[in-house]
Wavefront OBJ file of the C-alpha trace (Angstrom):
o trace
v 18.397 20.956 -5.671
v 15.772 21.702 -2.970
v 13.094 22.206 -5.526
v 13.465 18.566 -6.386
v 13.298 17.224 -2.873
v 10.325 15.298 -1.834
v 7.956 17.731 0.381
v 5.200 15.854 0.516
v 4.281 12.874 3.469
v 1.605 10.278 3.720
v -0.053 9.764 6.935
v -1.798 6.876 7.332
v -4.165 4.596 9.907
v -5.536 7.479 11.012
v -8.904 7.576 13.160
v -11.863 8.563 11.278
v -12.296 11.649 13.898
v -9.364 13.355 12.401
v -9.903 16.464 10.309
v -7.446 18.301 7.727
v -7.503 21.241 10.727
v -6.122 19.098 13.051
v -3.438 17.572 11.044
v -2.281 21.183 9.910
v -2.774 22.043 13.343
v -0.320 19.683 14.300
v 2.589 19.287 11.321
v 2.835 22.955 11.162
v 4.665 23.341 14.870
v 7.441 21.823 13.101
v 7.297 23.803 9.976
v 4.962 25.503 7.480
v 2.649 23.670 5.571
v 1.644 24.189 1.854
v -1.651 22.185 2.020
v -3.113 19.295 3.489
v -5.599 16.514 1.891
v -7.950 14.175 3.742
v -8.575 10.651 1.798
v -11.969 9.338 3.134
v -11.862 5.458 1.820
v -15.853 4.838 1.156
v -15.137 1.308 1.611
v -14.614 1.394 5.244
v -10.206 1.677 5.194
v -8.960 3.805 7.832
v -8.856 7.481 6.204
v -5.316 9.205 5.208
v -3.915 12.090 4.051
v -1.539 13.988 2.682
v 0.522 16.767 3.992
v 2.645 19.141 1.284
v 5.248 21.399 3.020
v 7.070 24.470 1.803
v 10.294 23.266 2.076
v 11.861 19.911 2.272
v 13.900 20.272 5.503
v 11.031 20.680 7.673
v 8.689 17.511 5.725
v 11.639 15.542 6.681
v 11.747 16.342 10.383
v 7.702 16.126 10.615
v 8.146 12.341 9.092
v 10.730 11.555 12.005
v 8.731 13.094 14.686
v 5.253 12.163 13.443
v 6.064 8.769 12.287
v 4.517 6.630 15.508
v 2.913 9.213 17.152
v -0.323 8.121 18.725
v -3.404 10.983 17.592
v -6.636 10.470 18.772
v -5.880 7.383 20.193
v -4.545 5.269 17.048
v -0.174 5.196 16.390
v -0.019 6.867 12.706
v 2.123 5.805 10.176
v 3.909 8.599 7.892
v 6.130 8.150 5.107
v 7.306 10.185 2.236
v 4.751 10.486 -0.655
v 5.219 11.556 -4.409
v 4.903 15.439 -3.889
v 1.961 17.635 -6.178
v 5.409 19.201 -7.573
v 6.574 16.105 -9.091
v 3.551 15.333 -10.540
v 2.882 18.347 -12.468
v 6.582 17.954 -13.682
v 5.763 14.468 -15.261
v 2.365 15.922 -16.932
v 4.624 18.765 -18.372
v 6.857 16.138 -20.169
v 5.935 15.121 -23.867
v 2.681 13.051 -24.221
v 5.150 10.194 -25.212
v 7.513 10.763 -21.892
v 4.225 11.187 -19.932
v 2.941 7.992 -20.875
v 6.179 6.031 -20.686
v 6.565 7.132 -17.123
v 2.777 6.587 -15.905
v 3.452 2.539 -16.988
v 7.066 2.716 -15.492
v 5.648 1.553 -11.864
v 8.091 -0.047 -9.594
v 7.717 -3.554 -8.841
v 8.086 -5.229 -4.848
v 8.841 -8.938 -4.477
v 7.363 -10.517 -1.328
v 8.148 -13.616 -0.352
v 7.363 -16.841 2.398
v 3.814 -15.517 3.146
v 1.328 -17.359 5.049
v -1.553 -19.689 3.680
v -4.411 -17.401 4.823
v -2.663 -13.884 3.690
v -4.527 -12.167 1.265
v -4.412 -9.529 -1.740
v -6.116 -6.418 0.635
v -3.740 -7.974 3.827
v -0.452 -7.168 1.938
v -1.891 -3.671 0.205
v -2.608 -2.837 3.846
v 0.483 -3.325 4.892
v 2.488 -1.696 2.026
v 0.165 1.050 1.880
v 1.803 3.454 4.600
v 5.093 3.348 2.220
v 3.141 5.290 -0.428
v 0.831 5.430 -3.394
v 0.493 1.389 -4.405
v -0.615 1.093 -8.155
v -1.312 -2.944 -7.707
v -0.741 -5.558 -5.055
v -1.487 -8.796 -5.562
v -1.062 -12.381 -3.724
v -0.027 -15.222 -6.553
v -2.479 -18.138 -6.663
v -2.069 -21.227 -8.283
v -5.039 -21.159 -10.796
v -5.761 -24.889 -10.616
v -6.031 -25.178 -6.357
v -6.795 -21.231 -6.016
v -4.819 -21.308 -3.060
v -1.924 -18.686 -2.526
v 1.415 -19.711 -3.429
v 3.219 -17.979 -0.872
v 4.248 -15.143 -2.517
v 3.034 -12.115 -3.880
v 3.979 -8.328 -5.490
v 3.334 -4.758 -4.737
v 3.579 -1.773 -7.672
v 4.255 1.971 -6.118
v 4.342 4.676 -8.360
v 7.594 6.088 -6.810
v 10.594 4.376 -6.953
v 11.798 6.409 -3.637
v 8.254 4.492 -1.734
v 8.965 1.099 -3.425
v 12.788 1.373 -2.094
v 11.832 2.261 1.509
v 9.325 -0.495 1.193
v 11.595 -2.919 0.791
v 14.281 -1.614 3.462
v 11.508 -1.304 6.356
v 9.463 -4.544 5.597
v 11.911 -7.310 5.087
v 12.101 -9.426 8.021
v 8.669 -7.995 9.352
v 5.688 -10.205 10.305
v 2.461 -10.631 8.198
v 0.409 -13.058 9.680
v 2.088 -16.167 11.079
v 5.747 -15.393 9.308
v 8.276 -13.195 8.440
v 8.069 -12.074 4.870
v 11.184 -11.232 2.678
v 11.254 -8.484 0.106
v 13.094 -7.601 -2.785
v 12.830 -5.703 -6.180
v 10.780 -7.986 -8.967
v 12.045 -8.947 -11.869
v 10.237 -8.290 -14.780
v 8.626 -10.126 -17.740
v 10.170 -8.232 -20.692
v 7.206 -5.648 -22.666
v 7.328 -8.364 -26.004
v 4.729 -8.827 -28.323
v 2.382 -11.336 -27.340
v 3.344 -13.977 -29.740
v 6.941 -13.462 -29.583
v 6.909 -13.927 -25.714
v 4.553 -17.116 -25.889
v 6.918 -18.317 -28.615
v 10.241 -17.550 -26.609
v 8.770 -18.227 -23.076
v 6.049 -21.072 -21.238
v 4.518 -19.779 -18.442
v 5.284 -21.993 -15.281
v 3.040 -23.570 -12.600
v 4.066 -24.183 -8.977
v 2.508 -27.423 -9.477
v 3.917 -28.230 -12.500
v 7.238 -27.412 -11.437
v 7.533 -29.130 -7.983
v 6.867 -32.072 -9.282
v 9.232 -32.422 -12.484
v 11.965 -33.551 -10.367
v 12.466 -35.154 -6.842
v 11.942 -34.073 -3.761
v 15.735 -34.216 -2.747
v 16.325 -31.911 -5.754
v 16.990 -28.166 -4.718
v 19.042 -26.648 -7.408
v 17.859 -24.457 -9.810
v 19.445 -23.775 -13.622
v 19.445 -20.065 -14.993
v 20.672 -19.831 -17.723
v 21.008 -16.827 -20.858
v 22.667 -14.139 -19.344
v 25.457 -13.481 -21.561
v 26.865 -10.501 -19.800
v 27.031 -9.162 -16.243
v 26.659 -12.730 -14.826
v 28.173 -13.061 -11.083
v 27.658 -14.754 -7.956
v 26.256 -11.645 -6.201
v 23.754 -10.590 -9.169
v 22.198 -14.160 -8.791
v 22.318 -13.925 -4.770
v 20.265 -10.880 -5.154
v 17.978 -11.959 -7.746
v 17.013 -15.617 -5.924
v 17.542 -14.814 -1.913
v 13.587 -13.679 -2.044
v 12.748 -17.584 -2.622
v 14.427 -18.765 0.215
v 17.584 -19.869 2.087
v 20.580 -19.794 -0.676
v 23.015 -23.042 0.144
v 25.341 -22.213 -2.611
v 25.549 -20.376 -6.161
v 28.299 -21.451 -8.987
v 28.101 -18.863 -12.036
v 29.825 -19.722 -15.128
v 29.709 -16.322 -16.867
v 31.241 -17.552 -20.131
v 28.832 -20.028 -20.939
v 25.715 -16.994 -19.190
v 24.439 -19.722 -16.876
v 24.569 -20.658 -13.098
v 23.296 -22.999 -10.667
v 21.634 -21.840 -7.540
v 20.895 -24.455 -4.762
v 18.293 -23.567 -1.791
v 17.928 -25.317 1.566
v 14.045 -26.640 -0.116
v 12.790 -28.284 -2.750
v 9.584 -25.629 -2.711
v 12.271 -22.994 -2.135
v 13.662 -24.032 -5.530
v 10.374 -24.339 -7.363
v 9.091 -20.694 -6.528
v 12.394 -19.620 -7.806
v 11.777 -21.295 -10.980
v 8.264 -20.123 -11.658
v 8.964 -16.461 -10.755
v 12.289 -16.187 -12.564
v 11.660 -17.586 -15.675
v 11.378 -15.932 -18.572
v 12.306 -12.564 -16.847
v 14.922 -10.025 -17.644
v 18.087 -10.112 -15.913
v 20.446 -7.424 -16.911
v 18.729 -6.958 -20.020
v 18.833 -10.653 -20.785
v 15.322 -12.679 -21.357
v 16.580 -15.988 -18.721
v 15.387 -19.764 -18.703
v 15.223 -21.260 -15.353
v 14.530 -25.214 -14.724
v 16.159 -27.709 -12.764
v 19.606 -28.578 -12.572
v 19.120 -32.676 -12.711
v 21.019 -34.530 -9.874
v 22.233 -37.716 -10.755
v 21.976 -40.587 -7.881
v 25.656 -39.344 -6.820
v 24.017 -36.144 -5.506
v 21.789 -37.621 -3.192
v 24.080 -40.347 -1.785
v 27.482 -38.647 -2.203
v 29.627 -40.045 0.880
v 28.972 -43.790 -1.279
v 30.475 -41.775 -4.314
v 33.865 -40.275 -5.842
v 31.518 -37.831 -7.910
v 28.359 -35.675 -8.326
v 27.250 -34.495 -11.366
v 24.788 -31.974 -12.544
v 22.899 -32.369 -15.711
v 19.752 -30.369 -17.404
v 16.676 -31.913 -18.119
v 17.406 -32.362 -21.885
v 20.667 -34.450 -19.869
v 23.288 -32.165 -21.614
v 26.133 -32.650 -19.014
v 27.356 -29.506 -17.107
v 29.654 -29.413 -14.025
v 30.855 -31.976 -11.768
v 32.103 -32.373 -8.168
v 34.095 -34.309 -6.541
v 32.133 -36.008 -2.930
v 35.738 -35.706 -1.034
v 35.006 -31.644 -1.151
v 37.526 -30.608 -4.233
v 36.865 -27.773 -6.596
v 33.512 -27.723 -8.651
v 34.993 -28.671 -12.534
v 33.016 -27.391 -15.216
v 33.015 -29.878 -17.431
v 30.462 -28.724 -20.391
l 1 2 3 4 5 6 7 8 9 10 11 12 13 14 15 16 17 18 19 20 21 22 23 24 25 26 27 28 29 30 31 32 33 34 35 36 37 38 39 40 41 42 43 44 45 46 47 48 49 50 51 52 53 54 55 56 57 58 59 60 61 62 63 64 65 66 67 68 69 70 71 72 73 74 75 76 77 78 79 80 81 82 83 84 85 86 87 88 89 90 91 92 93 94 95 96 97 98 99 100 101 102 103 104 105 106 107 108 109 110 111 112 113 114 115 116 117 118 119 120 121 122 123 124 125 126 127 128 129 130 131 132 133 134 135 136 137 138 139 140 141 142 143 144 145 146 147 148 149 150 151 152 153 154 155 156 157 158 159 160 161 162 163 164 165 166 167 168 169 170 171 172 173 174 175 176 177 178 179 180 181 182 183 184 185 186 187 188 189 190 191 192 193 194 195 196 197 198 199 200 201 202 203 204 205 206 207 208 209 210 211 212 213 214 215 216 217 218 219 220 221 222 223 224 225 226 227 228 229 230 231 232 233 234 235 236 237 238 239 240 241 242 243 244 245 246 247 248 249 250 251 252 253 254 255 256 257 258 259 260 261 262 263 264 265 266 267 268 269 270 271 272 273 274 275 276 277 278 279 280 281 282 283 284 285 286 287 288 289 290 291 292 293 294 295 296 297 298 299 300 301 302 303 304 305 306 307 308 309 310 311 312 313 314 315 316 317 318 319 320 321 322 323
């Protein structure tokens, strides 16, 4: 229905010259506008607003046209925002629903950023997709420095989606990031989830098992397992070599191009829900076979606790399970 279409746009990196006049001025030759609101940041940001239209037709022709446009000298960015309408909808909910849907934030993955990238580097560059509830840039807590990767909470899921489409592939400092949806830790009590689930290091992990080792374990999900559901859930970490699911046993192995690749994988993924299963992810132990197969008629894949699980042969035959 048109009443539930978005009407409302974000325009951002706008020069601090601009007024709300000028910004009505200017959306409403390509439709009537509702109201417009001018966000001063009083810690120096660029300003934005927002502009509401009266009908959703026209808000999505202004975001085509305007999206780009150079005004007063800097290119603004515009993107669909959560609308006034919607908002009062949520607040006329039940208290309960209300609350429920304030904490249901949706949850950005980004990947393979530089060294020097930093928590206000990636909200400014997520910020022209829409309202951003957190961002932050993971650290390791012993070295402080960034891991590589990061996340980015929208209020909207529509923002969070288009955030993902437009910025995967784009550059942020020195490389090109990747982008996904985030899995999520699951909302347990606190000593249930420290019972059920150890939370991981980068530092700790990397160096559990060697260098040459680039194949992760996740295991636990005892429905809905497939190759393409683990593709999706591990390509943010890096280059995927090759995935083998077993879906009646609820495990998998997933092996990256990188050892590092591997061990983000491991410390993000664990202990996260996967189709409404709580997973364990460690390494899949490679015997000396793997890393000198042509010299051997088999590899073979344990887990750490060396409980034997599938097997290869070198000459290129079918992976046997052989737990």
């Amino acid at each position: 229905m048109e009443d539930e279409m978005p009407k409302t746009l974000y325009v951002g990196n706008l020069s601090r010259d601009v007024t709300e006049a000028l910004i009505l001025q200017l959306f409403s030759q390509i439709g009537p506008c509702k109201n417009c609101k001018m966000i001063m940041d009083t810690a120096g940001n660029d300003p934005y607003c927002f502009v509401e239209f009266h009908e959703h037709r026209h808000a999505a022709a202004a975001l085509a046209a305007m999206n780009g446009r150079k005004i007063m000298g800097k290119e603004v960015k515009v993107n669909w925002a959560t609308t006034p309408s919607s908002q009062k909808k949520d607040t006329s909910s039940s208290t309960v629903v209300s609350t429920q849907r304030s904490q249901d934030h949706f949850h950005v993955f980004v990947g393979d950023l530089s060294p020097e990238i930093t928590t206000e580097d990636i909200k400014a560059a997520f910020a022209p997709f829409g309202r951003i509830s957190d961002a932050r840039v993971v650290k390791d807590m012993a070295t402080g420095k960034s891991k590589g990767y990061g996340f980015v909470s929208f209020f909207n899921k529509w923002d969070a989606e288009n955030a993902i489409q437009q910025m995967g592939g784009q550059w942020l400092g020195g490389r090109q990031i990747r982008t996904n949806w985030a899995t999520r830790k699951p909302p347990a009590p606190k000593s249930t989830y420290e019972s059920n689930t150890k939370q991981l290091s980068y530092d700790e992990v990397v160096s559990q098992s060697s260098p040459s080792n680039c194949t992760v374990y996740c295991g636990g999900v005892t429905s809905g397992l497939t190759e393409q559901l683990m593709r999706q859930t591990f390509s943010p970490f890096g280059q995927i070599m090759e995935i083998r699911v077993f879906p009646d046993k609820g495990y998998s192995f997933v092996r990256f191009n990188s050892h590092e690749s591997a061990a983000h994988a491991i410390v993000s993924v664990n202990g996260t829900t996967i189709e409404g299963h709580v997973v364990k992810c460690y390494w899949g132990k490679e015997t000396l076979d793997m890393i000198n197969p042509v010299q051997q008629s088999d590899t073979v894949f344990y887990t750490l606790d060396g409980t034997k699980l599938w097997s290869t042969a070198a000459s290129g035959a079918e992976w046997q399970h052989v737990a």
